[in-house]
N, CA, C and O of each residue as an XYZ file, in Angstrom:
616
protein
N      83.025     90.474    110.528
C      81.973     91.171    111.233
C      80.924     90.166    111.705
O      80.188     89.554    110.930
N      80.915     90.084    112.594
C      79.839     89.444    113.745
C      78.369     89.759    113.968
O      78.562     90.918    114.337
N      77.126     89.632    114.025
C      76.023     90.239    113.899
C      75.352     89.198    115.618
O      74.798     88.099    115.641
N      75.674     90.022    116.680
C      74.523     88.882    117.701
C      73.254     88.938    117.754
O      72.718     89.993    118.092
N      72.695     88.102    117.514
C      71.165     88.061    118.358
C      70.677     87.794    118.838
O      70.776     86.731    119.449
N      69.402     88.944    118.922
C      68.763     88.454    120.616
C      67.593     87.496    120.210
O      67.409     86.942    119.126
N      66.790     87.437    121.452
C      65.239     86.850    121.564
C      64.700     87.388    120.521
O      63.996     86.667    119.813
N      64.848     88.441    120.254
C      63.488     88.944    119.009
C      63.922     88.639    117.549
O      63.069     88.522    116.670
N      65.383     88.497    117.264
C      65.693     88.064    115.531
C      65.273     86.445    116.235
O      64.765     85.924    115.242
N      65.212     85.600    117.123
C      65.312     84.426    117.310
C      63.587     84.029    116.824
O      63.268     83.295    115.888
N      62.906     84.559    117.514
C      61.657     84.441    117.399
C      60.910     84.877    115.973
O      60.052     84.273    115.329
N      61.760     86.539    115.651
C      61.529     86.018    114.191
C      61.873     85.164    112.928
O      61.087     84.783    112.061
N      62.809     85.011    112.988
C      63.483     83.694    112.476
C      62.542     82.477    112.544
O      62.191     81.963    111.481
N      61.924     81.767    114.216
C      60.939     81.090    113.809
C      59.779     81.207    113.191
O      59.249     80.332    112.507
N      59.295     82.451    113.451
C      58.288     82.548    112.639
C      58.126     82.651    111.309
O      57.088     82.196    110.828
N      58.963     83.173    110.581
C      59.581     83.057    109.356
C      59.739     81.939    108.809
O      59.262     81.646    107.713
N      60.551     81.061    109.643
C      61.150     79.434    109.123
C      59.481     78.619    109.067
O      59.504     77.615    108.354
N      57.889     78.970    109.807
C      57.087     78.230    110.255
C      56.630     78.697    108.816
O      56.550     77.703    108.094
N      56.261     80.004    108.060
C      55.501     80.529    107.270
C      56.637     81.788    106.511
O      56.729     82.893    107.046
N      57.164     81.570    105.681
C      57.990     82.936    104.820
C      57.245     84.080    104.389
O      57.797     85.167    104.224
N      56.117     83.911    104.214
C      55.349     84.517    103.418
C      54.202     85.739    104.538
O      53.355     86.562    104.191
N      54.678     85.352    105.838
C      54.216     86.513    106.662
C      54.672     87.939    106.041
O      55.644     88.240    105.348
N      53.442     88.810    106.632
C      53.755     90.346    106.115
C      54.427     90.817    107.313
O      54.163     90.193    108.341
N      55.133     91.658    107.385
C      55.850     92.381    108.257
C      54.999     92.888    109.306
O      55.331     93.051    110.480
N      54.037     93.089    108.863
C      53.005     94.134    109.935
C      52.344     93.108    111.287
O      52.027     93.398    112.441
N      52.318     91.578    110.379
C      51.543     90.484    111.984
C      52.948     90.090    111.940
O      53.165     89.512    113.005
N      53.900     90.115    111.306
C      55.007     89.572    112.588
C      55.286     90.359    113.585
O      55.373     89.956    114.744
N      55.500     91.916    113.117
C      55.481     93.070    114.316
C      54.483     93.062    115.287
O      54.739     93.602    116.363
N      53.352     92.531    115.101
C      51.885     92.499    116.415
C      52.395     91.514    116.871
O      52.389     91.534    118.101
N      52.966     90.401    116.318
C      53.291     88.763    117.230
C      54.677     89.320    118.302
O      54.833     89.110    119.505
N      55.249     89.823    117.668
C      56.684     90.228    118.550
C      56.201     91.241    119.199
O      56.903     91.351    120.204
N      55.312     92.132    119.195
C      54.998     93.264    119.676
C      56.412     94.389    119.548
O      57.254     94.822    120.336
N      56.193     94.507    118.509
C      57.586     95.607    117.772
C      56.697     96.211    116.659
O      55.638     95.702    116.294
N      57.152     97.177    116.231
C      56.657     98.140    115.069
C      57.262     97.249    113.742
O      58.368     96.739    113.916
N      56.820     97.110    112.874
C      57.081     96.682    111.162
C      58.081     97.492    110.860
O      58.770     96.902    110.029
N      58.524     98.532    111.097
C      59.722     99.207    111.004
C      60.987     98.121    111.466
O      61.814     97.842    110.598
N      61.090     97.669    112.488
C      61.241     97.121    113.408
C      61.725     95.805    112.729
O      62.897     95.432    112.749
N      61.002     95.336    112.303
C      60.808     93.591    111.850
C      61.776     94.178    110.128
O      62.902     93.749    109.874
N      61.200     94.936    109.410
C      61.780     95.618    108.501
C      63.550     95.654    108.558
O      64.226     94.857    107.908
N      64.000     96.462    109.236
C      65.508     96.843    109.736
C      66.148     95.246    110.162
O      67.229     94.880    109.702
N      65.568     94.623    110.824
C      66.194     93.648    111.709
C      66.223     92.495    110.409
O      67.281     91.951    110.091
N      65.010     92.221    109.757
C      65.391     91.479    108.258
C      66.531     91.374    107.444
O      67.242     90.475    106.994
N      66.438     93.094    107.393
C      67.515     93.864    106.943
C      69.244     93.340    107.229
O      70.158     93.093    106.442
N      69.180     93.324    108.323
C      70.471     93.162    109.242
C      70.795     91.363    109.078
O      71.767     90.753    108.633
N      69.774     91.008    109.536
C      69.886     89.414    109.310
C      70.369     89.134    107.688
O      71.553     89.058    107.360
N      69.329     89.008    106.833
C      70.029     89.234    105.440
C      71.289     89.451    105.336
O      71.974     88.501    104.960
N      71.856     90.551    105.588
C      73.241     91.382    105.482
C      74.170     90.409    105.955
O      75.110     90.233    105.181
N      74.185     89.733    106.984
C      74.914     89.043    108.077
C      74.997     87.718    107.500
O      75.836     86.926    107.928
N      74.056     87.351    106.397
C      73.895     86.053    105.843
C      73.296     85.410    106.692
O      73.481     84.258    106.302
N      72.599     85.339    107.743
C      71.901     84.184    109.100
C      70.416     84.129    108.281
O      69.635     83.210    108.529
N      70.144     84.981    107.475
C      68.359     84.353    106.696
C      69.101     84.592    105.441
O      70.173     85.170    105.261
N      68.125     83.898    104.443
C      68.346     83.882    102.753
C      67.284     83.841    102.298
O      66.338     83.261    102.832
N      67.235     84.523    101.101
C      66.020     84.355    100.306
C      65.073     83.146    100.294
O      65.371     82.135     99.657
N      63.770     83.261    101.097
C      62.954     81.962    101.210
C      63.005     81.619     99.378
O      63.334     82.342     98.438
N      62.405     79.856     99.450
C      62.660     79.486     98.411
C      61.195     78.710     97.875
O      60.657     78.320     98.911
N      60.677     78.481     97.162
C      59.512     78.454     96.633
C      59.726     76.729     97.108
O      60.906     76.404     96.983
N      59.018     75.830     97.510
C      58.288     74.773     97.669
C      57.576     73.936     96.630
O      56.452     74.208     96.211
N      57.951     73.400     96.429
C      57.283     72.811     94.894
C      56.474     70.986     95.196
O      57.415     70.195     95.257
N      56.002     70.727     95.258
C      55.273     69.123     94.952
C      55.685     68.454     93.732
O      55.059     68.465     92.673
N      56.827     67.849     93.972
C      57.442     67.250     91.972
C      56.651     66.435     92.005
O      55.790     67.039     91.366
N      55.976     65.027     92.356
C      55.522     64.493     91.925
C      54.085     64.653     91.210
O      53.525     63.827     90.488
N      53.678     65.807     91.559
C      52.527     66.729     90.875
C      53.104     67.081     89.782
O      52.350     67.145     88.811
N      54.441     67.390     89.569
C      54.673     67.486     88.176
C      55.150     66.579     87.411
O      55.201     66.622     86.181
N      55.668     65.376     88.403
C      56.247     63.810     87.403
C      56.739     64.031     87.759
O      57.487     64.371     86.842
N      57.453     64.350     88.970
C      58.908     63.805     89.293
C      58.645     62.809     90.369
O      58.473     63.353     91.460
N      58.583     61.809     90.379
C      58.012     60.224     91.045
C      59.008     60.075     91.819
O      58.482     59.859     92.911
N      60.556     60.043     92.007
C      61.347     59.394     92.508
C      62.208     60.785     93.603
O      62.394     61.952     93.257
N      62.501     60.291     94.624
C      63.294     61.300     95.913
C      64.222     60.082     95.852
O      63.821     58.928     96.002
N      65.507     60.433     95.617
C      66.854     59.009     96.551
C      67.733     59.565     97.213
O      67.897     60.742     96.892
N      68.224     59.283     97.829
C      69.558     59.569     98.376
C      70.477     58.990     97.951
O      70.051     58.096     97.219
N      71.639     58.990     97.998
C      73.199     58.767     97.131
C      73.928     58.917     98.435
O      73.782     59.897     99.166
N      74.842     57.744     98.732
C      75.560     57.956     99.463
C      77.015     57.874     98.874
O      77.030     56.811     98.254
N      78.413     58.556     98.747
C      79.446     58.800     97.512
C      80.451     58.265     98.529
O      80.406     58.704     99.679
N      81.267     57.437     98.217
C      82.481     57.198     98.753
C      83.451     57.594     97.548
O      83.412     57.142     96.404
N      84.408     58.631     98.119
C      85.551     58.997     96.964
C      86.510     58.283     97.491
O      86.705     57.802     98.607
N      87.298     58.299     96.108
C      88.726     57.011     96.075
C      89.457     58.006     96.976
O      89.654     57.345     97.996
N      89.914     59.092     97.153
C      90.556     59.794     98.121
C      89.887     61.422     98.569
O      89.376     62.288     97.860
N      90.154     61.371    100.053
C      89.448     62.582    100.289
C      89.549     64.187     99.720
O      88.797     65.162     99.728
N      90.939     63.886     99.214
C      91.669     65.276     98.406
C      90.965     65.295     97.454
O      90.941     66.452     97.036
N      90.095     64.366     96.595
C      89.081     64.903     95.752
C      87.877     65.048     95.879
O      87.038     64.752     95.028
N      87.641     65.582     97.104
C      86.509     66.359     97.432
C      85.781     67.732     96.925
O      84.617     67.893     96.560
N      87.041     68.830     97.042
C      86.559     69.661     95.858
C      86.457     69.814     94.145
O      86.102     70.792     93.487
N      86.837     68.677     93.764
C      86.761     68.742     91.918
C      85.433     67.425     91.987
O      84.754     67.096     91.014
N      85.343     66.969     93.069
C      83.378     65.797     93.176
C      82.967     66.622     93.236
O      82.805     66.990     92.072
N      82.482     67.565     94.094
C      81.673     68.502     94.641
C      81.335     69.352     93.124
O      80.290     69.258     92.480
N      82.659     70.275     92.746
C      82.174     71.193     91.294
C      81.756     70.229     90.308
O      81.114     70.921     89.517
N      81.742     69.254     89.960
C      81.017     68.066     88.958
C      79.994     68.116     89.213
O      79.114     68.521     88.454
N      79.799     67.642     90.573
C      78.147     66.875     90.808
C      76.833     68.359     91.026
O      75.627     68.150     91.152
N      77.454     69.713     91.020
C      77.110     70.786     91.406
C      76.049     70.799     89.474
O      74.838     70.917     89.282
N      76.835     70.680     88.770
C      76.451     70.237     87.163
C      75.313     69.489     86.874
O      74.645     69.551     85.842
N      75.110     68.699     87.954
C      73.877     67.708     87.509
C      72.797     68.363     88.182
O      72.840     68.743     89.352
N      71.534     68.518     87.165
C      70.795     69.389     88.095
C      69.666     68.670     89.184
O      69.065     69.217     90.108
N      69.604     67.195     88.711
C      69.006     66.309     89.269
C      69.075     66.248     90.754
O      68.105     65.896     91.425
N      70.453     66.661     91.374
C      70.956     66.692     93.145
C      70.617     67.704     93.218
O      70.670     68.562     92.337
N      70.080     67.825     94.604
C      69.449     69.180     95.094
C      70.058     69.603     95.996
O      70.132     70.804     96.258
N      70.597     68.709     96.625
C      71.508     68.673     97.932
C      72.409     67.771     98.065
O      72.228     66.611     97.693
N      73.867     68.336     98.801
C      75.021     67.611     99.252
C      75.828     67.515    100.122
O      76.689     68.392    100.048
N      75.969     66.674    101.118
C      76.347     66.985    102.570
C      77.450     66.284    102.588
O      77.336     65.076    102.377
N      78.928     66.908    102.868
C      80.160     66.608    103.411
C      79.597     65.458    104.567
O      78.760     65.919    105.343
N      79.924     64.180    104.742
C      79.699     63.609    106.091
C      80.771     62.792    106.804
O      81.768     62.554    106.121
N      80.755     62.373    107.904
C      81.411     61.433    109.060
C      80.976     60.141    108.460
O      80.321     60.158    107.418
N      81.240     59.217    108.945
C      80.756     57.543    108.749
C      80.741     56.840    107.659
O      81.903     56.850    107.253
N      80.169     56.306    107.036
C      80.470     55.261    105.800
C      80.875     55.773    104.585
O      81.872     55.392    103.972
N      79.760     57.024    104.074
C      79.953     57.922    102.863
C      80.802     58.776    103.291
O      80.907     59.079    104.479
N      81.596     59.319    102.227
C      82.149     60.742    101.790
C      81.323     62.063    101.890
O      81.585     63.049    102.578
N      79.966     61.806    100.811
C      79.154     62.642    100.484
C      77.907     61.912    100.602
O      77.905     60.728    100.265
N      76.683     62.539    101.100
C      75.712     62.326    101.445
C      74.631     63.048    100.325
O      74.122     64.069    100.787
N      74.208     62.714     98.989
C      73.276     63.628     97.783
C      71.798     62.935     98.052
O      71.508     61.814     98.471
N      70.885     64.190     97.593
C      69.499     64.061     97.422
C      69.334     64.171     96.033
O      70.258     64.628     95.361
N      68.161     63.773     95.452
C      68.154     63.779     94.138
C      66.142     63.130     93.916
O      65.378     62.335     94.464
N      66.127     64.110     92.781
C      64.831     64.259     92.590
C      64.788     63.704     91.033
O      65.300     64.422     90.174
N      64.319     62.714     90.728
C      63.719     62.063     89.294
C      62.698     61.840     88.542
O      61.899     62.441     89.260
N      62.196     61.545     87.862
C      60.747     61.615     86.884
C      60.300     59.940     87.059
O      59.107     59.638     87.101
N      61.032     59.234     87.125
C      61.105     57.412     86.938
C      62.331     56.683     87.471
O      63.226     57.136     88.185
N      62.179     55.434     86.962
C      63.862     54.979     87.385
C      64.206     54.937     86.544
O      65.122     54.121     86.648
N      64.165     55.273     85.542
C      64.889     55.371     84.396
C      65.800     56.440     84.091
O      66.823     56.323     83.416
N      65.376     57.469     84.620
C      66.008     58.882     84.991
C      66.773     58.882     86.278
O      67.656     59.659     86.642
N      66.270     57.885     86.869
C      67.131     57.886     88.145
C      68.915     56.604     87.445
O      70.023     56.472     87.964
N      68.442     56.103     86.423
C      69.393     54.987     85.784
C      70.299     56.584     85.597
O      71.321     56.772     86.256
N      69.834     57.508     84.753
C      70.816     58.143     84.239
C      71.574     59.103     84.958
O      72.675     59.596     84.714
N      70.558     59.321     86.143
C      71.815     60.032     86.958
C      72.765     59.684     87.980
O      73.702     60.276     88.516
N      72.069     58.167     88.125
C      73.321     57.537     88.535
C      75.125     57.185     87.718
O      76.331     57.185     87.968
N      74.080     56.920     86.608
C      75.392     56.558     86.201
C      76.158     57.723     85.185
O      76.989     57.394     84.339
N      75.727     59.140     85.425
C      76.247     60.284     84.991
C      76.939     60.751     86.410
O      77.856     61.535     86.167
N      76.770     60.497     87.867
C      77.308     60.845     88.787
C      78.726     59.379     88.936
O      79.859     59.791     89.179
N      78.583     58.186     88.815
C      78.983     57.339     88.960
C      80.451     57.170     88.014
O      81.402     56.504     88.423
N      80.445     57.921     86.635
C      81.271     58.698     86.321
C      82.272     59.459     86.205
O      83.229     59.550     85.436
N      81.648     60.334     87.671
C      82.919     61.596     87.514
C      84.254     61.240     88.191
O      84.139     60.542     89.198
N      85.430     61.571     87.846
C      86.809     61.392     88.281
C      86.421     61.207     89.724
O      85.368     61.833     89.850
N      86.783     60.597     91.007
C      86.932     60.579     92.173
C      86.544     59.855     93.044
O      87.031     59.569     94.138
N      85.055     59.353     92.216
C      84.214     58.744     93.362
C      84.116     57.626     92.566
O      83.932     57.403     91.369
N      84.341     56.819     93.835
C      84.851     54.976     94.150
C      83.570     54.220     93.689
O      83.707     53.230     92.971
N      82.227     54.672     94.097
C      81.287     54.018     94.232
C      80.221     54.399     94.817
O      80.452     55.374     95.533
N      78.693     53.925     94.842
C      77.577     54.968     95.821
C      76.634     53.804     95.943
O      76.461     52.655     95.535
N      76.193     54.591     96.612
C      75.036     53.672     97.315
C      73.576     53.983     97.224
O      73.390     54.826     98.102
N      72.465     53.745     96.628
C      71.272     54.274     96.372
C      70.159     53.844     97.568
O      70.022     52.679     97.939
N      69.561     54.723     97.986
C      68.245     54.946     98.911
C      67.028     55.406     98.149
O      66.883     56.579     97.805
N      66.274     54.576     97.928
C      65.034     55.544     97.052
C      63.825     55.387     98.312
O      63.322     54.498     98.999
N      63.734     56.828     98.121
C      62.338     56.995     99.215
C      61.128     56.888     99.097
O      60.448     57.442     98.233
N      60.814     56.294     99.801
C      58.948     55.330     99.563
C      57.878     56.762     99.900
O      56.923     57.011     99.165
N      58.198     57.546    101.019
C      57.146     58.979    101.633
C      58.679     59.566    102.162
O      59.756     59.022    102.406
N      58.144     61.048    102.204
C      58.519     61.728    102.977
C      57.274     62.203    104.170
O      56.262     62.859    103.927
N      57.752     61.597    105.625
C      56.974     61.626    106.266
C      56.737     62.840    106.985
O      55.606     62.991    107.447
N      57.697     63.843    107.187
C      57.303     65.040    107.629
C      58.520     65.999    107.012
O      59.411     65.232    106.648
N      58.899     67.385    106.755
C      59.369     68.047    106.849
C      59.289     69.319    107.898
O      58.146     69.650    108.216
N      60.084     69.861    108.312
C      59.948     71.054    109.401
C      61.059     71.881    109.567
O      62.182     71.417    109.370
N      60.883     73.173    109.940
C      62.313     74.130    110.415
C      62.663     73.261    111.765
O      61.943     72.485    112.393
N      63.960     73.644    111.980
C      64.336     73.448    113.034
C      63.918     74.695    113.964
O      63.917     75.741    113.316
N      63.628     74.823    115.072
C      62.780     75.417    115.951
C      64.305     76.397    116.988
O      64.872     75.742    117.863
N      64.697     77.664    116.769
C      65.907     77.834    117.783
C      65.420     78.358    118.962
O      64.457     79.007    119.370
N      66.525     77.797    119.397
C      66.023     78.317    121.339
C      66.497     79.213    121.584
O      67.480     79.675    121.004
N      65.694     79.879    122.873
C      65.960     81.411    122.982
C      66.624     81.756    123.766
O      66.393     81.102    124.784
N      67.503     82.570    123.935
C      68.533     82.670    124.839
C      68.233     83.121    126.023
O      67.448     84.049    126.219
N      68.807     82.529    126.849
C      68.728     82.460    128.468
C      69.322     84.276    129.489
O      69.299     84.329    130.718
């Protein structure tokens, strides 16, 4: 089952992706639609899987978590892609993991307290059956984050 949309899930969608925490009633005055309206179409989106439960935003290093890296995973063969993937899903340290093109296999984010914690989840990922070897990126700032912005159909 297919769900299309128009200009108005598009626009709400951005507005949503800019601020989650809008009430239904000024997204309906911004779209000029009734909250009923914005209500149902949520509704539908949800259903369709195209929005997901917004997700709370957190500042780790306000709580000690000092270190952001990236992991880049080269596996010894690509057929063990799905038994890397359910392993590294285990560590709760990766937040994220991207199938990729070019040098890596797998592309992981990973959030730490020190490097010392970052020692251990390297070498608790470094570990698992499959993967050859990785490559560490530790990030100095994150200089901006943002939704991606969708365009509206013609």
């Amino acid at each position: 089952m297919n769900y299309e949309i128009d200009n108005t899930d598009i626009q709400l969608l951005n507005l949503l992706m800019k601020d989650s925490n809008t009430p239904y009633t000024d997204l309906a005055q911004k779209l000029h639609v009734s909250a009923g309206t914005v209500h149902v179409r949520m509704k539908r989106l949800t259903q369709y899987g195209i929005a997901a439960t917004p997700q709370l935003q957190v500042d780790y290093p306000k709580l000690g978590y000092d270190i952001t890296a990236f992991i880049g995973v080269y596996l010894n063969k690509s057929d063990m892609y799905d038994s890397v993937v359910t392993a590294l899903k285990k560590i709760n340290e990766i937040v994220s993991c991207h199938y990729t093109t070019g040098n890596y296999s797998l592309f992981l984010k990973i959030i730490c307290r020190d490097t010392q914690h970052l020692r251990t989840v390297l070498e608790t990922t470094q570990k698992i059956e499959g993967i050859n070897r990785t490559e560490t990126l530790i990030s100095l700032e994150e200089s901006f984050v943002r939704p991606f912005t969708l365009a509206l159909k013609k």
